[in-house]
The first five atom37 places (N, CA, C, CB, O) and aatype in JSON, in Angstrom:
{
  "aatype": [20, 20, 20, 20, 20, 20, 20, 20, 20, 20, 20, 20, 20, 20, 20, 20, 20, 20, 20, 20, 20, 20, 20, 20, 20, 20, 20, 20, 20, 20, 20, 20, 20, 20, 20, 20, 20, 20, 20, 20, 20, 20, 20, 20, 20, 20, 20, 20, 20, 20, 20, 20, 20, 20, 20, 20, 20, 20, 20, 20, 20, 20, 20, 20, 20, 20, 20, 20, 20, 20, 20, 20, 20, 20, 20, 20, 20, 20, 20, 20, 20, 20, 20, 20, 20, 20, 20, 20, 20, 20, 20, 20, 20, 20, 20, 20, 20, 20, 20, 20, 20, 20, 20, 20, 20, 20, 20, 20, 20, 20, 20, 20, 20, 20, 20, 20, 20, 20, 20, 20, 20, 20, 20, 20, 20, 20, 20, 20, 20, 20, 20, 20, 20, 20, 20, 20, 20, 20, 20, 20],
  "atom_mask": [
    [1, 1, 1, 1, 1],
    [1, 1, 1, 1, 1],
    [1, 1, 1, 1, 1],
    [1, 1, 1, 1, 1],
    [1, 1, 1, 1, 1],
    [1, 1, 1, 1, 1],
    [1, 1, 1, 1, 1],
    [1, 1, 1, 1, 1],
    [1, 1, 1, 1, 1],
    [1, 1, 1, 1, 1],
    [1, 1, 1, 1, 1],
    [1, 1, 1, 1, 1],
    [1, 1, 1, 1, 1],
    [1, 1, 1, 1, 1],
    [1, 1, 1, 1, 1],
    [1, 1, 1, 1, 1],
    [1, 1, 1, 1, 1],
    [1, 1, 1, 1, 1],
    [1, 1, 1, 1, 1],
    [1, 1, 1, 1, 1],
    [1, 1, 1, 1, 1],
    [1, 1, 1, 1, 1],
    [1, 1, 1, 1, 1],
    [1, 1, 1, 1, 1],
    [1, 1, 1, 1, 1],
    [1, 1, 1, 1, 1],
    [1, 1, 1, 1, 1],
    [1, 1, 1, 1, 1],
    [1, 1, 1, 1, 1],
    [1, 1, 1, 1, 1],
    [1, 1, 1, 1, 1],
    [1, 1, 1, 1, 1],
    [1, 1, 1, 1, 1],
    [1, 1, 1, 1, 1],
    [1, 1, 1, 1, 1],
    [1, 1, 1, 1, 1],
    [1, 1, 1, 1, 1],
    [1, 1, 1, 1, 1],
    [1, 1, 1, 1, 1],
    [1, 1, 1, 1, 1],
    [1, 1, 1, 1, 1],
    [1, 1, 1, 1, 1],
    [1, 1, 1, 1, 1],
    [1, 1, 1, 1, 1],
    [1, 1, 1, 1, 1],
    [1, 1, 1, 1, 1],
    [1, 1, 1, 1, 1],
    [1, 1, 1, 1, 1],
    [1, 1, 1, 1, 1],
    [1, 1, 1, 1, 1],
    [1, 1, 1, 1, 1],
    [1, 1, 1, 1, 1],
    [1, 1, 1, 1, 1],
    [1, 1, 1, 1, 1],
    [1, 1, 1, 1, 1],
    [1, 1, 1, 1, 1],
    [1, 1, 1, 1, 1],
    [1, 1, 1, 1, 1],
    [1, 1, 1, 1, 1],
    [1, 1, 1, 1, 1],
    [1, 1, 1, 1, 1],
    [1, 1, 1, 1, 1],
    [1, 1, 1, 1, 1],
    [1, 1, 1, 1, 1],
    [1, 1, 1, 1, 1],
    [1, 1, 1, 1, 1],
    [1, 1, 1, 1, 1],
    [1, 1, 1, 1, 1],
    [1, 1, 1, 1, 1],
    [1, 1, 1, 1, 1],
    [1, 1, 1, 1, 1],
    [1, 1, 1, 1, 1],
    [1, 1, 1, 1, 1],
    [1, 1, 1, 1, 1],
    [1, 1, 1, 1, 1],
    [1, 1, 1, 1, 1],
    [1, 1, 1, 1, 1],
    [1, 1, 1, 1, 1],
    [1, 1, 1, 1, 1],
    [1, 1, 1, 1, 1],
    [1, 1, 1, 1, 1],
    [1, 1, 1, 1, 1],
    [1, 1, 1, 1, 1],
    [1, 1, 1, 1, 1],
    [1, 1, 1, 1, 1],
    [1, 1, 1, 1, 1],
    [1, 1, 1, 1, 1],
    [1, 1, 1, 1, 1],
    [1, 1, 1, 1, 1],
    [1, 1, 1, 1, 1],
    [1, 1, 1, 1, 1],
    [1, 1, 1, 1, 1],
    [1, 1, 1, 1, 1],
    [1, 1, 1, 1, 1],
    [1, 1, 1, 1, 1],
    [1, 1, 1, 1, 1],
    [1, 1, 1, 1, 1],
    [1, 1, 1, 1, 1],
    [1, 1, 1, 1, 1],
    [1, 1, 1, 1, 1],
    [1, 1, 1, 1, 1],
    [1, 1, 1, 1, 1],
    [1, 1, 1, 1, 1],
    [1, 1, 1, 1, 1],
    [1, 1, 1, 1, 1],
    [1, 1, 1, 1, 1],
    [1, 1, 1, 1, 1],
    [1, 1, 1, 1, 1],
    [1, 1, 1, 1, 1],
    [1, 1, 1, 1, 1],
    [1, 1, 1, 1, 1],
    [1, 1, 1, 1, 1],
    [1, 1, 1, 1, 1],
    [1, 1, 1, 1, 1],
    [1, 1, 1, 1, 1],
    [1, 1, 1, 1, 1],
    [1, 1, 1, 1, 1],
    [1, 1, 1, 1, 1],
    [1, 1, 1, 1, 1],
    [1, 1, 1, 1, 1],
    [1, 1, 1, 1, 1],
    [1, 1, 1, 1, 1],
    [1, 1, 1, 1, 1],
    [1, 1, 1, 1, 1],
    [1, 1, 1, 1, 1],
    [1, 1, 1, 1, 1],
    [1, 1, 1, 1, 1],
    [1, 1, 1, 1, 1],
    [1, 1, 1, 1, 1],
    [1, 1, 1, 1, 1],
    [1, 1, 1, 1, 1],
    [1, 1, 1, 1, 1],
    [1, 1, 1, 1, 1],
    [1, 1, 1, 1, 1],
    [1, 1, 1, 1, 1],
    [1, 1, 1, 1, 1],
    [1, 1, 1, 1, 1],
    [1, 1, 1, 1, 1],
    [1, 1, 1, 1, 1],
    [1, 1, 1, 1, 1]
  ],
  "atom_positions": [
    [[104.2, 95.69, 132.68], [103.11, 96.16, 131.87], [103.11, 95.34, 130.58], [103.23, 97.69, 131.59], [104.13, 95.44, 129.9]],
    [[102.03, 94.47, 130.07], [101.58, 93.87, 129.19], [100.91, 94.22, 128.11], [101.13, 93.3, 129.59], [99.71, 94.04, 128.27]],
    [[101.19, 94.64, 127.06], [100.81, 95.0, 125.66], [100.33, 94.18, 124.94], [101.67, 95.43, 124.96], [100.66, 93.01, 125.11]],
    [[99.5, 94.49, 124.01], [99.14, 93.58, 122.95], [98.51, 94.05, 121.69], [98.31, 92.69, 123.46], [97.4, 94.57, 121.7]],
    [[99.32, 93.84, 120.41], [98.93, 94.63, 119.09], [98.9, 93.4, 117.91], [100.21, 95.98, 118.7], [99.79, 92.58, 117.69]],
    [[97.36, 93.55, 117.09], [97.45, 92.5, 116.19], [97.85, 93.68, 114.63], [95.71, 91.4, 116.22], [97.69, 94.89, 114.43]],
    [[98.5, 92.37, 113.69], [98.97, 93.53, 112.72], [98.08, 92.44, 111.5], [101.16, 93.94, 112.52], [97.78, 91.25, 111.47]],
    [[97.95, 93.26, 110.86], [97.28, 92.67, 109.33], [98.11, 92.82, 108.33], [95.97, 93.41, 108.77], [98.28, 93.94, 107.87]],
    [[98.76, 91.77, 107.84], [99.46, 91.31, 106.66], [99.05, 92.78, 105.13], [98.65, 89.36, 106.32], [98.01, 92.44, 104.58]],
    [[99.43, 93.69, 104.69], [99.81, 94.3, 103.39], [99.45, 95.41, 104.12], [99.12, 93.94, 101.89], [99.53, 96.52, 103.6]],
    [[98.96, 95.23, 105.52], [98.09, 97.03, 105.79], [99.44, 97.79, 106.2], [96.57, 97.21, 107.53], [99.78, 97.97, 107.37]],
    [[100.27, 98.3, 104.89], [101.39, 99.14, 105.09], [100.84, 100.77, 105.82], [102.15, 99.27, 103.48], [101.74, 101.47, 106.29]],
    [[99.38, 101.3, 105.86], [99.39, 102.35, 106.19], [99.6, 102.74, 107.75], [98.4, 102.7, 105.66], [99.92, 103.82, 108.25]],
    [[99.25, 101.2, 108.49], [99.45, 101.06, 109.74], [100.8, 100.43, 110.19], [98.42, 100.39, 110.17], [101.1, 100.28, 111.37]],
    [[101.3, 100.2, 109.51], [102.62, 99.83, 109.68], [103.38, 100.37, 110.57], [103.2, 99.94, 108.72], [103.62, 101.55, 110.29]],
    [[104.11, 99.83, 112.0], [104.93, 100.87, 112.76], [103.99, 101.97, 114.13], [105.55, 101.94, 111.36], [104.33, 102.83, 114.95]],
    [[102.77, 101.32, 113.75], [101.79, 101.47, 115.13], [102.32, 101.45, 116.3], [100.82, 100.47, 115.33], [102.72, 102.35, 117.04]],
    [[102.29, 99.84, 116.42], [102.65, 99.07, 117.61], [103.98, 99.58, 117.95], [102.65, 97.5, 117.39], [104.12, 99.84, 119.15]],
    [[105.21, 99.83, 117.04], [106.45, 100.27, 117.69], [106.42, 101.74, 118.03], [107.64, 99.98, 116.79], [107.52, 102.27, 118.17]],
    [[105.34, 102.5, 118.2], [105.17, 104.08, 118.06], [104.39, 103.79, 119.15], [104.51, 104.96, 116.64], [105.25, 103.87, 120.03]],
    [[103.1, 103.43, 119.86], [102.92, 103.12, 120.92], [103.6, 102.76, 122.27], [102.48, 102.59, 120.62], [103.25, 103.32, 123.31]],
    [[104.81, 101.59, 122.25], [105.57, 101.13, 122.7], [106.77, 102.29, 122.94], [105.72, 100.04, 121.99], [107.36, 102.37, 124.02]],
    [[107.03, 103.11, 121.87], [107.87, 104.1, 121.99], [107.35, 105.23, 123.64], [107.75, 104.89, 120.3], [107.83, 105.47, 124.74]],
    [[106.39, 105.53, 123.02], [105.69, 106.45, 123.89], [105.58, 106.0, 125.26], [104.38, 106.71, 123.4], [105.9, 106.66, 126.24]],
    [[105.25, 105.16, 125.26], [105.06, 104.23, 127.06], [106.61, 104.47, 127.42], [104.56, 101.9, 127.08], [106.78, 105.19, 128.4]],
    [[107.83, 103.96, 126.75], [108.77, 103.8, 127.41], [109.39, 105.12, 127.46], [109.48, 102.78, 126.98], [110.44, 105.23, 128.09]],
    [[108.75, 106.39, 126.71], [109.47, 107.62, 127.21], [109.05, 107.99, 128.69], [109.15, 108.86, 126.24], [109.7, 108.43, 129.63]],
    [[107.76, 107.65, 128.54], [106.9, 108.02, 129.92], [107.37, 107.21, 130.98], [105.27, 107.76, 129.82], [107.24, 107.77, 132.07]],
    [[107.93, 105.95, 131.04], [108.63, 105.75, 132.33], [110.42, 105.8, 132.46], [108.12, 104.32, 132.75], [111.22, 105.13, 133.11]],
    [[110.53, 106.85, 131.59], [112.02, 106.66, 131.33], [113.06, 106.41, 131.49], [112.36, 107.0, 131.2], [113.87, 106.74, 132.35]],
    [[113.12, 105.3, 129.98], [113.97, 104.64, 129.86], [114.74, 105.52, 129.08], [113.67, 103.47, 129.48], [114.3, 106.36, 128.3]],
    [[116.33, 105.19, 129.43], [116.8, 105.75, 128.66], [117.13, 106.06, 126.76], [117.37, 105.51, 129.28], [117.24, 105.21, 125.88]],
    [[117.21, 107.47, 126.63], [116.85, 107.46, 124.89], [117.27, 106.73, 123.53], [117.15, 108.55, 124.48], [116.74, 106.64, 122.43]],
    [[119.03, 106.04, 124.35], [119.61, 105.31, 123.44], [119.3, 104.07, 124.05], [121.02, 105.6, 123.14], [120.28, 103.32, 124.01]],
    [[118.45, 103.63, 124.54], [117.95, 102.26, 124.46], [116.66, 102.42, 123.88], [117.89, 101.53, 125.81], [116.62, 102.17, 122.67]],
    [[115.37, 102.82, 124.52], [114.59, 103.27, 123.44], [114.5, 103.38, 121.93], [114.53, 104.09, 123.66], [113.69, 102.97, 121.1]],
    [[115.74, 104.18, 121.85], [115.97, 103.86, 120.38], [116.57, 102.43, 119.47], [116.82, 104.85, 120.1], [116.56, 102.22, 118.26]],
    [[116.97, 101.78, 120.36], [117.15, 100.18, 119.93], [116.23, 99.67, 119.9], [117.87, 99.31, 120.62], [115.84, 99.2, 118.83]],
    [[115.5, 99.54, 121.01], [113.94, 98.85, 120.73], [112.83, 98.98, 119.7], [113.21, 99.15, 121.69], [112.15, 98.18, 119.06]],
    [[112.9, 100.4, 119.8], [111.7, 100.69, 118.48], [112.28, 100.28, 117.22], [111.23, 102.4, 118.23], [111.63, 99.93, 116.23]],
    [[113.34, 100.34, 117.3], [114.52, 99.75, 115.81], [113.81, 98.25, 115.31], [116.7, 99.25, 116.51], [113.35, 97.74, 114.29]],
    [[113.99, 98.0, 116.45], [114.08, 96.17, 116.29], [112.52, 96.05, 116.47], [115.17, 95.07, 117.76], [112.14, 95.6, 115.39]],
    [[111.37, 96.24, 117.35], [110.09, 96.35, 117.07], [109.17, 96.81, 115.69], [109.87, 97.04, 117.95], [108.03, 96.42, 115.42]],
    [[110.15, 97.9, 114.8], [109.43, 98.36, 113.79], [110.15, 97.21, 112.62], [109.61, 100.15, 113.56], [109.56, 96.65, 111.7]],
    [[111.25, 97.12, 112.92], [111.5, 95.82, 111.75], [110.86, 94.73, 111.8], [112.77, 95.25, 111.7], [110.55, 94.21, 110.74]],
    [[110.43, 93.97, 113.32], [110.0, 92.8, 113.0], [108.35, 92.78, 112.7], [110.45, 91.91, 114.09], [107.67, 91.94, 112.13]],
    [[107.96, 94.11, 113.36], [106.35, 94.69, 112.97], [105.9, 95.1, 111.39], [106.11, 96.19, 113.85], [104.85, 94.91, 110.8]],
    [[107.5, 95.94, 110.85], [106.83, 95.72, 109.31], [107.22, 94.41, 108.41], [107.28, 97.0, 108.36], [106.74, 94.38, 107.28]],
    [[108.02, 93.37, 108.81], [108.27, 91.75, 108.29], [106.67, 90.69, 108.23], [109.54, 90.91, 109.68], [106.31, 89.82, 107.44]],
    [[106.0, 91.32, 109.53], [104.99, 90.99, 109.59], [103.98, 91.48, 108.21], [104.72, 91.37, 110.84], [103.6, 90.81, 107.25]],
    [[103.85, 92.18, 108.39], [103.11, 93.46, 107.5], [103.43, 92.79, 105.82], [104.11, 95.44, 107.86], [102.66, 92.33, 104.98]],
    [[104.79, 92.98, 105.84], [105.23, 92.88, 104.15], [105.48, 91.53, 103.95], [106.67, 93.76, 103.64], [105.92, 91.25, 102.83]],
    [[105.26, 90.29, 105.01], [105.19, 89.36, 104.26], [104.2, 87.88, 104.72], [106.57, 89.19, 104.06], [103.88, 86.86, 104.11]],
    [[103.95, 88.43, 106.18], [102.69, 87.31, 106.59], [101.21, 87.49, 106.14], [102.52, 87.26, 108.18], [100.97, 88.12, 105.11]],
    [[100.42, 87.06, 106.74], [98.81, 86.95, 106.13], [98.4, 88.42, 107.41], [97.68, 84.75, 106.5], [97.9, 89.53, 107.2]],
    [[98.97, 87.69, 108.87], [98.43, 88.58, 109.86], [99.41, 87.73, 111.06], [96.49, 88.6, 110.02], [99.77, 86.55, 111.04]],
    [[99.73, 88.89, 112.21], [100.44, 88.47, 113.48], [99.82, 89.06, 114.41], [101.84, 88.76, 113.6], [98.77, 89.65, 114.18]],
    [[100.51, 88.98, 115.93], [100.34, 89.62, 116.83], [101.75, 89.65, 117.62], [99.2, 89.15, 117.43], [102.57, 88.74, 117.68]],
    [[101.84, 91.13, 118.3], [102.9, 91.27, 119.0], [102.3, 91.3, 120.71], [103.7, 92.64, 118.41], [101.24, 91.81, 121.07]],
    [[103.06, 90.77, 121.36], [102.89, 90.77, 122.88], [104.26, 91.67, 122.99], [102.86, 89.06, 123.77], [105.23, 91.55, 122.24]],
    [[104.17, 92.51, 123.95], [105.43, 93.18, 124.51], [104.86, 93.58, 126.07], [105.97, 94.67, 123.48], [103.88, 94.23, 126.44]],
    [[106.09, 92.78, 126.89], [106.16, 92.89, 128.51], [107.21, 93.88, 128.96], [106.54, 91.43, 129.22], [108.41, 93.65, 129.09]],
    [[106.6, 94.99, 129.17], [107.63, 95.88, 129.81], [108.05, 95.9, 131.31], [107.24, 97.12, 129.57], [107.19, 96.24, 132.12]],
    [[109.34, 95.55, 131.74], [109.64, 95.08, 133.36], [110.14, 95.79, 133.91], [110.36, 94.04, 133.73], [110.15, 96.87, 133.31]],
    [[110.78, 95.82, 135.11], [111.52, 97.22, 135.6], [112.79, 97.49, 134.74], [112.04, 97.13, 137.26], [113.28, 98.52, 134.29]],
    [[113.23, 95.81, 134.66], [114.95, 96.48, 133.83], [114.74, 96.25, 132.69], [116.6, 95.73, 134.12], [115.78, 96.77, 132.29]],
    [[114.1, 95.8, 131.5], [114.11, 94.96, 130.25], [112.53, 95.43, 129.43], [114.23, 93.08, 130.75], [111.5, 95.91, 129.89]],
    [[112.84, 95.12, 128.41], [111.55, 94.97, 127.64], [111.5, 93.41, 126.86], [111.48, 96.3, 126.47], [112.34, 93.03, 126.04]],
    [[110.66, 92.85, 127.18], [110.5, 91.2, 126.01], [109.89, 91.26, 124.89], [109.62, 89.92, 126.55], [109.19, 92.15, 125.38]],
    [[109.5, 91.16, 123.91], [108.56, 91.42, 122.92], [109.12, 89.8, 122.1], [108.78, 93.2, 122.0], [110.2, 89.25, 121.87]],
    [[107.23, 89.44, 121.81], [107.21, 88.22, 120.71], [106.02, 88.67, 119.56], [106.73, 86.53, 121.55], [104.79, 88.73, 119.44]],
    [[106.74, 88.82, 119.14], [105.89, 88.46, 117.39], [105.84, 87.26, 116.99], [106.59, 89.05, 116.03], [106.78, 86.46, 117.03]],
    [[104.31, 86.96, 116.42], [104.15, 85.48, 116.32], [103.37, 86.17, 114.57], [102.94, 84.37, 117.95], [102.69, 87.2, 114.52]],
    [[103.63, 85.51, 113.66], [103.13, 85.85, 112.86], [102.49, 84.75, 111.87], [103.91, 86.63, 112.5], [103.04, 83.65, 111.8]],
    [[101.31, 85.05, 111.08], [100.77, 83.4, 109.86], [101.0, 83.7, 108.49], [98.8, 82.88, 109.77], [100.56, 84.58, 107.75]],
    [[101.66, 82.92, 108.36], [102.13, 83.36, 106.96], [103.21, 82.58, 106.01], [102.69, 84.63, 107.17], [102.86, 81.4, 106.12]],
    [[104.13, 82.61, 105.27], [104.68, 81.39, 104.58], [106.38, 81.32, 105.65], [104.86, 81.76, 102.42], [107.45, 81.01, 105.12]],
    [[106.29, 81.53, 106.52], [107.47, 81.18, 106.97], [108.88, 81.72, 106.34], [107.39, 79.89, 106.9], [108.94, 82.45, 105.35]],
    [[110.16, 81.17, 107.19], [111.18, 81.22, 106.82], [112.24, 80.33, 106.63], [111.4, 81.85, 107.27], [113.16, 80.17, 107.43]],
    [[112.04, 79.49, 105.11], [113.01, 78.92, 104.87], [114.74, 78.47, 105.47], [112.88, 79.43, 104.08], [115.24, 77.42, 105.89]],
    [[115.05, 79.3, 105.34], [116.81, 79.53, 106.12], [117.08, 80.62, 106.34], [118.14, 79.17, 105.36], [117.6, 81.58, 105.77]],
    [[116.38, 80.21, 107.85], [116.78, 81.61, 108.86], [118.43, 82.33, 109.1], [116.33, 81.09, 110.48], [118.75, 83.41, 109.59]],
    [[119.08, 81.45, 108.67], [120.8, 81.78, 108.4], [121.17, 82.93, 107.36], [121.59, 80.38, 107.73], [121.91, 83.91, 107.45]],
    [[120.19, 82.31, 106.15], [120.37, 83.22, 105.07], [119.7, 84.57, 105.09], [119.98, 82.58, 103.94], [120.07, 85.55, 104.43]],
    [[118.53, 84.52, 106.03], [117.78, 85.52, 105.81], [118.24, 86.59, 107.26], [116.11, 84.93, 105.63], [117.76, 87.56, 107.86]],
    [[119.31, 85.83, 107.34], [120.2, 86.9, 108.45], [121.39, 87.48, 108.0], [120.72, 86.18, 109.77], [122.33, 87.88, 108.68]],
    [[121.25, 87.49, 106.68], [122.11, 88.26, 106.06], [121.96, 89.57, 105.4], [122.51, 87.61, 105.34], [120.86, 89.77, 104.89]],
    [[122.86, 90.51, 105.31], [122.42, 91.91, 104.69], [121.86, 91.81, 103.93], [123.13, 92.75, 104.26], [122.17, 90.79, 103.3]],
    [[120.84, 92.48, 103.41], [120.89, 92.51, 102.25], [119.7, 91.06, 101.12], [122.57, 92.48, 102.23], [118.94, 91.33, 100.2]],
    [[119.95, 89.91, 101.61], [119.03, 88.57, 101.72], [117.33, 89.28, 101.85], [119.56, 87.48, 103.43], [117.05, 89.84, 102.91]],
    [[116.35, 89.22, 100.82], [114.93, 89.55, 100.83], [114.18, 88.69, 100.4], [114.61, 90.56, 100.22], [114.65, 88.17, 99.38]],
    [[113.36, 88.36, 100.65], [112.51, 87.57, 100.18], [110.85, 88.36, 99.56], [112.42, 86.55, 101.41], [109.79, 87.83, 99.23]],
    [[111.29, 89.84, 99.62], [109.83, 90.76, 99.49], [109.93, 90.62, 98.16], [109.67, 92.49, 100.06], [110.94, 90.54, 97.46]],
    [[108.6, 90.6, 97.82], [107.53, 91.28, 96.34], [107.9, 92.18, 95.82], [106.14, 91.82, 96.48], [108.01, 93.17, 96.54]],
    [[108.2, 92.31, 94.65], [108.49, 93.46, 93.44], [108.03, 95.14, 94.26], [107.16, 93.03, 91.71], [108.62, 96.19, 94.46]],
    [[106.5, 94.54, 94.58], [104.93, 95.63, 95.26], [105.6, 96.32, 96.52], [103.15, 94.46, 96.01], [105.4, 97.52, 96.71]],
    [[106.53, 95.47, 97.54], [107.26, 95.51, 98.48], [108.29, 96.59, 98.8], [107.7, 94.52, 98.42], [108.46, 97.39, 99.71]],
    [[108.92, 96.26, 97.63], [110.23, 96.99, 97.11], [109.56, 98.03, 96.63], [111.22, 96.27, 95.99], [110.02, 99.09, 97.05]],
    [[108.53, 98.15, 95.82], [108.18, 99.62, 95.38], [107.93, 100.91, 96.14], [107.13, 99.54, 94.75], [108.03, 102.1, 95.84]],
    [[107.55, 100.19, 97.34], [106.99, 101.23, 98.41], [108.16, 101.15, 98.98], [105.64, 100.94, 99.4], [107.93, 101.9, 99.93]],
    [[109.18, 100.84, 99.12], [110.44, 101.65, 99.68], [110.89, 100.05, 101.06], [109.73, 103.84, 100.65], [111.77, 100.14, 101.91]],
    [[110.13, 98.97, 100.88], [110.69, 98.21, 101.95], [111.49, 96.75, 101.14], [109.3, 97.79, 103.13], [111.66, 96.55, 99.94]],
    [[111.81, 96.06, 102.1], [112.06, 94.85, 101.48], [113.75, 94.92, 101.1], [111.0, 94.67, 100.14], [114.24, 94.39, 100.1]],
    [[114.34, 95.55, 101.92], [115.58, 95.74, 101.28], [116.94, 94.59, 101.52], [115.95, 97.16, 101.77], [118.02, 94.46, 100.93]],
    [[116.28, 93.82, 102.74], [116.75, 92.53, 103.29], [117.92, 93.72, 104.69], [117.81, 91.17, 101.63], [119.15, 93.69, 104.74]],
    [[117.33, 94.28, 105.29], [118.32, 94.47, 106.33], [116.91, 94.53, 108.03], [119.51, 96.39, 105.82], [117.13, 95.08, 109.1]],
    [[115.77, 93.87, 107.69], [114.75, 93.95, 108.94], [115.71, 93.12, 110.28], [112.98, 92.94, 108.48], [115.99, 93.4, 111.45]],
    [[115.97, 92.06, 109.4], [116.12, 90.68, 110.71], [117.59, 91.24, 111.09], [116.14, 88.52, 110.02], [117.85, 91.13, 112.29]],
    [[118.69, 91.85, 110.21], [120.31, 92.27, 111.06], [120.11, 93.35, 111.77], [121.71, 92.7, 110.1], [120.76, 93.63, 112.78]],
    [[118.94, 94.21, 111.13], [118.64, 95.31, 112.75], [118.55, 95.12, 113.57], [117.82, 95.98, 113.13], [119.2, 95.65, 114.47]],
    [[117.34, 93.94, 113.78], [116.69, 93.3, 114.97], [118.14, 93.07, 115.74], [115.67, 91.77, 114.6], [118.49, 93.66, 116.76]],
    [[118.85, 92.14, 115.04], [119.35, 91.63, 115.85], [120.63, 92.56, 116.82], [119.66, 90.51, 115.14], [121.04, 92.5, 117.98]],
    [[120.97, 93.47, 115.55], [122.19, 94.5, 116.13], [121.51, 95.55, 117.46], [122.8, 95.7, 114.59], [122.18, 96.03, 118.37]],
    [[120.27, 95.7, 117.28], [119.75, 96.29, 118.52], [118.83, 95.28, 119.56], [118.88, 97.53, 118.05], [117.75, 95.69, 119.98]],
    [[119.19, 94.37, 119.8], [118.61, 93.41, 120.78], [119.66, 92.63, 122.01], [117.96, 92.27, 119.82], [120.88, 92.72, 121.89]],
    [[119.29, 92.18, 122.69], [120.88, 91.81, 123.82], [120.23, 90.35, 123.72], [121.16, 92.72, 126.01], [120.7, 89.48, 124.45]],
    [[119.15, 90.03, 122.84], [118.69, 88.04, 123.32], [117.94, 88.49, 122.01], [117.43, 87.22, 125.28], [117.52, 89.64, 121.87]],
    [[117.84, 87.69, 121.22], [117.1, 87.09, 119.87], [116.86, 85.73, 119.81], [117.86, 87.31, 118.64], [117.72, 85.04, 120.36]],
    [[115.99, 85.2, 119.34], [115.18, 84.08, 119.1], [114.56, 83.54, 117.98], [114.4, 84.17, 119.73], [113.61, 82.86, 118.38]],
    [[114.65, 83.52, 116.53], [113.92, 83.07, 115.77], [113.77, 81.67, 115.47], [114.12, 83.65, 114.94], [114.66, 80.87, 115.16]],
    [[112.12, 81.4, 115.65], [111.82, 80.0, 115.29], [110.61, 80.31, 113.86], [111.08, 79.03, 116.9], [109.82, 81.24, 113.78]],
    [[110.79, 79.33, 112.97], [110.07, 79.63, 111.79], [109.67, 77.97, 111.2], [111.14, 80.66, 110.67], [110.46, 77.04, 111.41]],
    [[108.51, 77.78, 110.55], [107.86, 76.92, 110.28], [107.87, 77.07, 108.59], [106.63, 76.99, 111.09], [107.3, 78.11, 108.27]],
    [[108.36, 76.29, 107.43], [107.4, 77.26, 106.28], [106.13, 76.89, 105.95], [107.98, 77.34, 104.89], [106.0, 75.67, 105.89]],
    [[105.07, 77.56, 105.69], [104.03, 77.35, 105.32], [102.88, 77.68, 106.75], [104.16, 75.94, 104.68], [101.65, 77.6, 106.75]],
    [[103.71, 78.04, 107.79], [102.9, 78.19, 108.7], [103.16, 79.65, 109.42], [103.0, 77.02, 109.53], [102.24, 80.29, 109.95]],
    [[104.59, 80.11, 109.36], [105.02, 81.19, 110.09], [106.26, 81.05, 110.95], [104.0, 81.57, 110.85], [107.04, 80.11, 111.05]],
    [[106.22, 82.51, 111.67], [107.28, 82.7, 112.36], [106.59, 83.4, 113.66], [108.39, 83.52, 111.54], [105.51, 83.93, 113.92]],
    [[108.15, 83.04, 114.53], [107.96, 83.98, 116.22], [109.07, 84.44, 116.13], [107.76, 83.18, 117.87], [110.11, 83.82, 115.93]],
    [[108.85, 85.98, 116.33], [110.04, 86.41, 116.89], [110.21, 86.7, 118.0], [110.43, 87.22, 116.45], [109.32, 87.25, 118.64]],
    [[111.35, 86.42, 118.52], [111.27, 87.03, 120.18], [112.87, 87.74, 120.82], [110.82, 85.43, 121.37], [113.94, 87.15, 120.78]],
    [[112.72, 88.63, 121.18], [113.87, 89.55, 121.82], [113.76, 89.87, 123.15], [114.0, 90.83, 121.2], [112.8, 89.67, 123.9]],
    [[114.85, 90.4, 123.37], [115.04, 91.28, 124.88], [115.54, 92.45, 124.72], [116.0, 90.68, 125.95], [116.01, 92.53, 123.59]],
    [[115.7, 93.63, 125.43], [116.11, 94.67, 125.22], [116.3, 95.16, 126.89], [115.18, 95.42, 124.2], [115.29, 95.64, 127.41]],
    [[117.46, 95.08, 127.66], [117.93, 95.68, 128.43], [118.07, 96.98, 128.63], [118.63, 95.31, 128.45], [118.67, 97.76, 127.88]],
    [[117.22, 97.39, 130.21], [117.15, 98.73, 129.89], [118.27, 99.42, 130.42], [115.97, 99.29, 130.32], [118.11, 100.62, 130.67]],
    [[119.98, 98.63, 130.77], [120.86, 99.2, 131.77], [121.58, 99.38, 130.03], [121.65, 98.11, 133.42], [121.5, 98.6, 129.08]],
    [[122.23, 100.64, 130.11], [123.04, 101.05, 129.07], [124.63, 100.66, 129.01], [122.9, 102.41, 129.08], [125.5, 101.25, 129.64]],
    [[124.83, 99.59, 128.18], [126.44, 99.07, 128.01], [127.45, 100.7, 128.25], [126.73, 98.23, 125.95], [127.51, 101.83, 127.77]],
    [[128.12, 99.85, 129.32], [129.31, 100.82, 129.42], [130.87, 99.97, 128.78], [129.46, 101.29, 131.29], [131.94, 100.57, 128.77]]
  ]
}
């Protein structure tokens, strides 16, 4: 099953749509709850990165029998050093950002602590893709 959600750069009121949609589908063919809950983790971080710091993106998410894929492609000023900005704590958000409660520099170590495949490629001045996997068999 093939999804597709475009997000608009500052529209914080919609923020977390697309990972609340995505939530719902995967209760309905259920997947299990502590994977579910990794996914929407890592979907709502890289859905509000979009939000709080590109112009505008779109997320594709392919849901398969065992896995979920999801790519965020987003336009916007890119990411300098994707190394650094994989660090705790590391933000690159707006004063405006931070006021409303985001920007705290922990989007991209979520992603990654709840994902089993990560991918970031980033351009600056043009944007970023993010892309993950999320296995739906639960680590034993």
């Amino acid at each position: 099953m093939k999804l597709r959600f475009h997000v608009e750069g500052g529209d914080f009121s919609n923020a977390g749509a697309a990972s609340s949609e995505v939530k719902k589908l995967l209760k309905q063919i259920n997947v299990p709850s502590e994977i579910v809950k990794r996914i929407v983790v890592a979907l709502y971080e890289a859905e509000v990165n979009i939000v709080a710091h590109a112009y505008e993106g779109d997320i594709e998410v392919d849901i398969q029998a065992d896995r979920i894929d999801a790519l965020l492609s987003d336009r916007g000023p890119g990411i300098a050093d994707i190394e650094l900005a994989m660090q705790e704590g590391y933000s690159t958000a707006s004063p405006k950002v931070r006021e409303m409660g985001f920007g705290a520099g922990m989007g991209l170590p979520n992603i990654r602590k709840n994902t089993d495949v990560l991918n970031i490629e980033s351009t600056p001045g043009k944007g970023t893709n993010v892309s993950f996997t999320v296995f739906f068999q639960t680590k034993s």
